[in-house]
C-alpha positions as CSV (number, residue, x, y, z in Angstrom):
1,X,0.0,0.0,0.0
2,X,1.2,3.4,-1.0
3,X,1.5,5.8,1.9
4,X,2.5,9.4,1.8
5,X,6.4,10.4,2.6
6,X,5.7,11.8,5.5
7,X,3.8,8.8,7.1
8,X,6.1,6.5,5.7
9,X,9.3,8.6,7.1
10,X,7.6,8.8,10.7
11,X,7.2,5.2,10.8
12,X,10.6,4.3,10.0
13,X,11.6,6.7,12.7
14,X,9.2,5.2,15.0
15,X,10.6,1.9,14.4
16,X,14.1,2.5,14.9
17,X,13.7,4.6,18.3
18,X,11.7,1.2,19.4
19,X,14.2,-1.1,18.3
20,X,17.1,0.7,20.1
21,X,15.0,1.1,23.4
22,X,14.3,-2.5,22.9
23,X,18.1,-3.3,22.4
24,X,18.8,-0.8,25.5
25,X,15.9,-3.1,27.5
26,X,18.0,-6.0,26.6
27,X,21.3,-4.4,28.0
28,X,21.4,-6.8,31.4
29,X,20.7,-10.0,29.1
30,X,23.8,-9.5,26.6
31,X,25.6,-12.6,27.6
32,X,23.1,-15.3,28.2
33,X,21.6,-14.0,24.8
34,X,25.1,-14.2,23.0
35,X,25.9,-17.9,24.4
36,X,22.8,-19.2,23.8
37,X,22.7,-17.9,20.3
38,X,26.4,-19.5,20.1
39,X,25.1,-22.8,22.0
40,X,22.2,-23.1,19.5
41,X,24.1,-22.6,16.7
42,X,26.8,-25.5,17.8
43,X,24.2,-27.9,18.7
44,X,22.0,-27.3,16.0
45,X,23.0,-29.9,13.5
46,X,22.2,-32.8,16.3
47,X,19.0,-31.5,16.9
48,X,18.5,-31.6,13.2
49,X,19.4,-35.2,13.0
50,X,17.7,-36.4,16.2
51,X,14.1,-34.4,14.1
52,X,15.0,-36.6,11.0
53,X,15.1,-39.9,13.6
54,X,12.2,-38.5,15.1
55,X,9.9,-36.0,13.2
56,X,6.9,-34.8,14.8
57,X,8.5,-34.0,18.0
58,X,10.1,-31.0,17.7
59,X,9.7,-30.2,21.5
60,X,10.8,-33.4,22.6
61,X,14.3,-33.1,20.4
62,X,15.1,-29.8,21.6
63,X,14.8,-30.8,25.4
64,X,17.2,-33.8,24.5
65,X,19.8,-31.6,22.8
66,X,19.4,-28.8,25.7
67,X,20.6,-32.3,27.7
68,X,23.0,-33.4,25.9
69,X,24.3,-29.9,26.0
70,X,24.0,-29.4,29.7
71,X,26.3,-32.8,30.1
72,X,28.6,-32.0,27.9
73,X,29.1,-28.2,28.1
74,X,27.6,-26.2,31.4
75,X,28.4,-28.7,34.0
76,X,32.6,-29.5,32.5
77,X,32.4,-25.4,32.1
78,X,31.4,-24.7,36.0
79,X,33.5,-27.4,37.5
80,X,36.3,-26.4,36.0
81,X,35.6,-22.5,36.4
82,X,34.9,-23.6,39.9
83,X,38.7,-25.3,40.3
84,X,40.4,-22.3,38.5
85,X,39.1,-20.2,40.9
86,X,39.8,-22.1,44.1
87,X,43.5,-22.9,43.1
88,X,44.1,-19.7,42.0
89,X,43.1,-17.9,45.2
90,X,45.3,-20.6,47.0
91,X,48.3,-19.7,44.9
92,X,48.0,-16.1,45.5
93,X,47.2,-16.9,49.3
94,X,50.6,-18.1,49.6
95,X,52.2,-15.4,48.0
96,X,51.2,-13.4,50.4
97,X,52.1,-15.7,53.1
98,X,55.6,-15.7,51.5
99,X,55.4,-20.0,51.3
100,X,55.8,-19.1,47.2
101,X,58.5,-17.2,46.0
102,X,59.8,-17.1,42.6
103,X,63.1,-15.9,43.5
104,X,63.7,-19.9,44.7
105,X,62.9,-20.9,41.3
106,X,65.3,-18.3,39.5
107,X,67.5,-19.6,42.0
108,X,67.6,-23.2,40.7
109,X,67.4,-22.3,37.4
110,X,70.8,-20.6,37.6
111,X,72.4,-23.4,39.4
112,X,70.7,-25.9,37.0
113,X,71.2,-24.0,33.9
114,X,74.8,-22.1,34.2
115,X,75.8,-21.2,30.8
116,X,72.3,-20.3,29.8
117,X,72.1,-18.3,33.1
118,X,74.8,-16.0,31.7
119,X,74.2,-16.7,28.0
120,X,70.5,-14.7,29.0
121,X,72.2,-12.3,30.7
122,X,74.3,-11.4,28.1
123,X,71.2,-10.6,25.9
124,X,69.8,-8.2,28.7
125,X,68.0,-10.5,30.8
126,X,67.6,-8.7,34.1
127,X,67.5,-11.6,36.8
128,X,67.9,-9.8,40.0
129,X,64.7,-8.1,39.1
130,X,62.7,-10.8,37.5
131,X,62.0,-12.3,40.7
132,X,60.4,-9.3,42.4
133,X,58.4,-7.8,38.9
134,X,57.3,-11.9,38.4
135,X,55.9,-11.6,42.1
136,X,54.3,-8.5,41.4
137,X,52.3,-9.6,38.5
138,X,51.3,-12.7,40.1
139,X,49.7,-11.0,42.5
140,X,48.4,-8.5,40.3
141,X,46.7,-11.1,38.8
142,X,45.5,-12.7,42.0
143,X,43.9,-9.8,42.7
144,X,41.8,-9.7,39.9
145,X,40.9,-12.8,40.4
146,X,40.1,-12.4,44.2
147,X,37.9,-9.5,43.0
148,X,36.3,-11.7,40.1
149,X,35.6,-14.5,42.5
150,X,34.1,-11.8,45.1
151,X,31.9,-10.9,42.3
152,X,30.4,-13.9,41.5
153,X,30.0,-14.9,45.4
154,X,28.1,-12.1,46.0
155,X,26.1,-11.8,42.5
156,X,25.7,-16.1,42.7
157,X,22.0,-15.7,42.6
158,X,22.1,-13.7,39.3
159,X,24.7,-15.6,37.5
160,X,22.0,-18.7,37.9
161,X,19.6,-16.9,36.6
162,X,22.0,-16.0,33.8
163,X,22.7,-19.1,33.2
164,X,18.8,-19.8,34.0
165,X,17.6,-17.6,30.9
166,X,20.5,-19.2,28.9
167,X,19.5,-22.7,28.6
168,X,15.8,-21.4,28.4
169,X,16.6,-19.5,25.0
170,X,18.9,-22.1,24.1
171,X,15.7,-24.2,24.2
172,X,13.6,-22.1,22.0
173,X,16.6,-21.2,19.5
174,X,17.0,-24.8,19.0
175,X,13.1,-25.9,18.2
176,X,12.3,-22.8,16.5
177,X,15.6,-21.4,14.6
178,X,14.4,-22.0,11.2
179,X,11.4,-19.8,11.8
180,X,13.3,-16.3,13.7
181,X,15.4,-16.9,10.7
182,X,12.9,-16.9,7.7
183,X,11.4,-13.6,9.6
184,X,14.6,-12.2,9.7
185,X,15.3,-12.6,6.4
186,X,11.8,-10.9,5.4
187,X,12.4,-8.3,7.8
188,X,15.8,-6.9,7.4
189,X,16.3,-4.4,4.0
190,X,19.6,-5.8,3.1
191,X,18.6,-8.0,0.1
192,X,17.5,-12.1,0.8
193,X,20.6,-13.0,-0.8
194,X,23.0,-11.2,1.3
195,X,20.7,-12.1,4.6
196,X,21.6,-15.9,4.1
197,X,24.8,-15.2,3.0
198,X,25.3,-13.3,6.8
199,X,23.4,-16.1,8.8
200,X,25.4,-18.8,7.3
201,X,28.5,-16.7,7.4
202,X,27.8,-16.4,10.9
203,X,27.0,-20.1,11.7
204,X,29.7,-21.1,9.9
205,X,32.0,-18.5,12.2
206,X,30.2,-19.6,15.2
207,X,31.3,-22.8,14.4
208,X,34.6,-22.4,14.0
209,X,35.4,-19.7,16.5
210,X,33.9,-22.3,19.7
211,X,35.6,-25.1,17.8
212,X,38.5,-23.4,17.5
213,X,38.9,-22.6,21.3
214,X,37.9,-26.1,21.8
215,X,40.9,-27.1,20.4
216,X,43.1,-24.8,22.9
217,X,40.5,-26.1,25.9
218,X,41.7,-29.6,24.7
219,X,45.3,-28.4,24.9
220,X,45.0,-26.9,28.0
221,X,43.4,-30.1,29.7
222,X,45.3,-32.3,28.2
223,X,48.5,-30.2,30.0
224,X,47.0,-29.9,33.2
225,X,46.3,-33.4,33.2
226,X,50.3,-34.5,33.0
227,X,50.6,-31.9,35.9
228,X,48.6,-33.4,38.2
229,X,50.0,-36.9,37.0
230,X,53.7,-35.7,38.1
231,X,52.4,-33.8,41.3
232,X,52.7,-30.4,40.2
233,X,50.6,-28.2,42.2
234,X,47.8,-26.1,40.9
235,X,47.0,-28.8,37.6
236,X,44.0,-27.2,36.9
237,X,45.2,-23.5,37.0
238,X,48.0,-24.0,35.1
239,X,45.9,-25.9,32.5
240,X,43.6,-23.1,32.0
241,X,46.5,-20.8,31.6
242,X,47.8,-23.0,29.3
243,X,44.4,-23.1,27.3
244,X,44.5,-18.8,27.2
245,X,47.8,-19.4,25.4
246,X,47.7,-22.1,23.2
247,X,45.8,-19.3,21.3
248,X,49.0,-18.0,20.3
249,X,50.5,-19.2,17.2
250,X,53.8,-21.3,17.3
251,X,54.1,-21.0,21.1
252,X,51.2,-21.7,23.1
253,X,51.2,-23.8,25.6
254,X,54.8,-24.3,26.0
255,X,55.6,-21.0,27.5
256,X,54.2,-23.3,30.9
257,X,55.1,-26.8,30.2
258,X,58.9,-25.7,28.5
259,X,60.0,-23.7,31.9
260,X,57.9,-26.1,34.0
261,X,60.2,-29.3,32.5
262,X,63.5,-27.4,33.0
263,X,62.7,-26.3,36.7
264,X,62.0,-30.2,37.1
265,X,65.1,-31.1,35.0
266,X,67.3,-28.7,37.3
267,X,66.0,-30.3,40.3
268,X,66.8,-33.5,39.2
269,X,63.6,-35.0,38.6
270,X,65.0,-36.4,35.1
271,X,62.9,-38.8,34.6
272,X,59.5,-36.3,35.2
273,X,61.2,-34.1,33.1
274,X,61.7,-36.5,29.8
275,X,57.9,-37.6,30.8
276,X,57.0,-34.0,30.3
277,X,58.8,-32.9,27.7
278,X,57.7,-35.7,25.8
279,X,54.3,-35.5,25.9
280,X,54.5,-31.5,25.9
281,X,56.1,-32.5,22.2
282,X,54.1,-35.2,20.7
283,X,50.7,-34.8,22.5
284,X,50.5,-31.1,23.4
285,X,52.3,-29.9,20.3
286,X,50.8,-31.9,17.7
287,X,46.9,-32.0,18.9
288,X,46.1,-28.8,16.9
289,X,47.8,-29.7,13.8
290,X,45.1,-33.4,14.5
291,X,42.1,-32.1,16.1
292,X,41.8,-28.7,14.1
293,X,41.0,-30.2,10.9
294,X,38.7,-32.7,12.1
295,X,36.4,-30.1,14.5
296,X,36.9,-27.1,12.7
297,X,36.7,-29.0,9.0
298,X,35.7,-26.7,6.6
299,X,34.4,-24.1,8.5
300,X,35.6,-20.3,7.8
301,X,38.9,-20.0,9.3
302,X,40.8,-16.5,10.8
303,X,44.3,-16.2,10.4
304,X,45.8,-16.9,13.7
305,X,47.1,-13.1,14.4
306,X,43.4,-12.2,14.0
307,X,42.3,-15.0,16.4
308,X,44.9,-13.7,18.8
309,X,43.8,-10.1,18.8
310,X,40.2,-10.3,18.7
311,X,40.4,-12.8,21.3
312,X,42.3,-10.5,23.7
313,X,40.3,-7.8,22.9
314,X,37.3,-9.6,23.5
315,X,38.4,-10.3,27.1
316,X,39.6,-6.5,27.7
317,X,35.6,-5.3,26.0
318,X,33.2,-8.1,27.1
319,X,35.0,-10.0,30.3
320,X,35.1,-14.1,29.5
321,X,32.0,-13.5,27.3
322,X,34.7,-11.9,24.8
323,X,37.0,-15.2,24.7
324,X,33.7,-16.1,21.5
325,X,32.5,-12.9,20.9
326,X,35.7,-11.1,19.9
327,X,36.7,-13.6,17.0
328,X,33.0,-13.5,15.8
329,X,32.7,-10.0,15.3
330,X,36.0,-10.2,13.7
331,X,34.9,-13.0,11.4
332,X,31.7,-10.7,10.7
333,X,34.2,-7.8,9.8
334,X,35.6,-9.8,7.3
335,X,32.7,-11.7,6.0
336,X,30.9,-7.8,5.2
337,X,34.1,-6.7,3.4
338,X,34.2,-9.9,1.3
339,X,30.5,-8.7,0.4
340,X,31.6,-5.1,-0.2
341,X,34.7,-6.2,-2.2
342,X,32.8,-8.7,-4.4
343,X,29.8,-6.3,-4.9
344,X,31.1,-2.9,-5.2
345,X,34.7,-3.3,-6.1
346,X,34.9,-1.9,-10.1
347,X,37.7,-3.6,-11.4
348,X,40.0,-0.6,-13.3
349,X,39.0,-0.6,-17.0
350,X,42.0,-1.1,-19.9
351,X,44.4,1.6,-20.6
């Protein structure tokens, strides 16, 4: 129906002033709405195949995947959130007591390691400060987490209702997906074409971005598992550190287990030393180079310095929330300029 430009313009208005307030309303909700978009998106394709087991019970096989989910996902994700915390406030608990020091561990390394002692000296390696500035930023650290942890005691009732509202629009996403995203599609002005190319774009880097930290998550357990095999105290801290930094290319997770095997080796625990060294190596080392290809597969893939950046700045913007969101929006930066390169880019003209 034709309306007049005035009516038509008003309305438009209108609409986005209500859709902002109604994004502002939403404020509170940003994370359980983010995850259970991502969860949904992940466990979509089992709840597809359990409806072509079982059609007629679209209900029934979305409860089953939120299950399957819950097992799998939210109760791993809390116990070990649950650990982190714990062994990390003990950690930082006797720093302050003065029972952990790194200077002592500087200390061995020098009389283990001589020559490359002075061989890091020579290249500027300050050791008689590293000891204090190492203590200072693990208790910098420790203090963020003490305040994090504080946080969550005292807001425990809202993070389960957070993780409440989750699992209840994880639910709905799951049995009625296909439908919010036919409306979508009819709703939004950017063309149909483009609309599926963005949702699968999306689901695609959805995909690949949880996948993807899956992989490190792997990496990391599978490393604090051989700590707590050879005794080392704090296994599961130390494997979720290990999991932050097996998002860095090359690297990883060897900037714990590498130092962790010489301090063993220069105490003369050889033979927990070739143990982890060994499986640092083979298991550790190679388990991206294996498991990538056969989670992520051929889902859309970010260069690793992208990966590593958004990541880091999704933790500095959005808290843990940002470990997900801050590749996704960077896969969404590229995946619009592919669109504006391939639709809008003239190619020069002869001569």
């Amino acid at each position: 129906m034709h309306r007049p430009p005035l009516q038509q313009n008003s309305f438009l208005a209108l609409l986005v002033l209500v859709t902002l307030g109604f994004f502002v309303l939403l404020k509170p909700f940003y994370a359980p709405i983010f995850w259970a978009c991502a969860v949904a998106v992940i466990f979509y394709p089992m709840q597809q195949r359990l409806l072509a087991k079982w059609p007629g019970h679209p209900t029934l096989m979305a409860l089953v995947t939120l299950l399957v989910c819950t097992v799998m996902v939210v109760i791993p994700v809390l116990l070990v959130a649950a650990s982190f915390i714990t062994e990390g406030l003990s950690v930082y608990q006797k720093l302050q007591e003065g029972r952990l020091d790194p200077s002592e561990y500087i200390a061995t390394f020098r009389e283990g390691f001589p020559l490359a002692y002075h061989w890091l000296e020579r290249f500027g390696v300050d050791f008689s400060n590293l000891g204090d500035q190492v203590m200072a930023g693990l208790k910098s650290a420790g203090q963020f987490l003490g305040k994090r942890a504080l946080a969550v005691g005292q807001n425990t009732f809202r993070f389960f209702i957070d993780l409440g509202l989750m699992l209840y629009l994880t639910f709905f996403l799951l049995r009625d997906g296909n439908k919010l995203i036919q409306m979508l599609i009819r709703a939004l002005p950017l063309g149909d074409d483009r609309e599926r190319m963005l949702f699968n774009k999306f689901a695609e880097i959805t995909r690949a971005t949880i996948k993807g930290n899956l992989v490190a998550a792997i990496q990391g357990a599978l490393g604090g598992l051989i700590f707590w095999f050879l005794g080392i105290p704090a296994a599961v801290l130390w494997g979720v550190v290990m999991a932050v930094l097996s998002l860095i290319p090359a690297v990883g997770a060897s900037l714990i287990w590498v130092p962790v095997a010489l301090y063993l080796y220069a105490v003369g625990e050889i033979v927990d030393a070739v143990i982890l060294t060994a499986f640092g190596a083979i298991v550790i080392g190679l388990v991206d180079n294996i498991l990538r290809p056969i989670l992520v597969g051929r889902d859309t893939k970010l260069p690793d310095y992208l990966v590593l950046f958004s990541t880091l700045g999704g933790l500095a913007l959005f808290g843990i929330t940002g470990f997900a969101l801050g590749p996704l929006l960077a896969g969404l930066f590229v995946a619009f300029w592919q669109i504006f390169i391939q639709e809008f880019n003239v190619e020069p003209g002869p001569g």
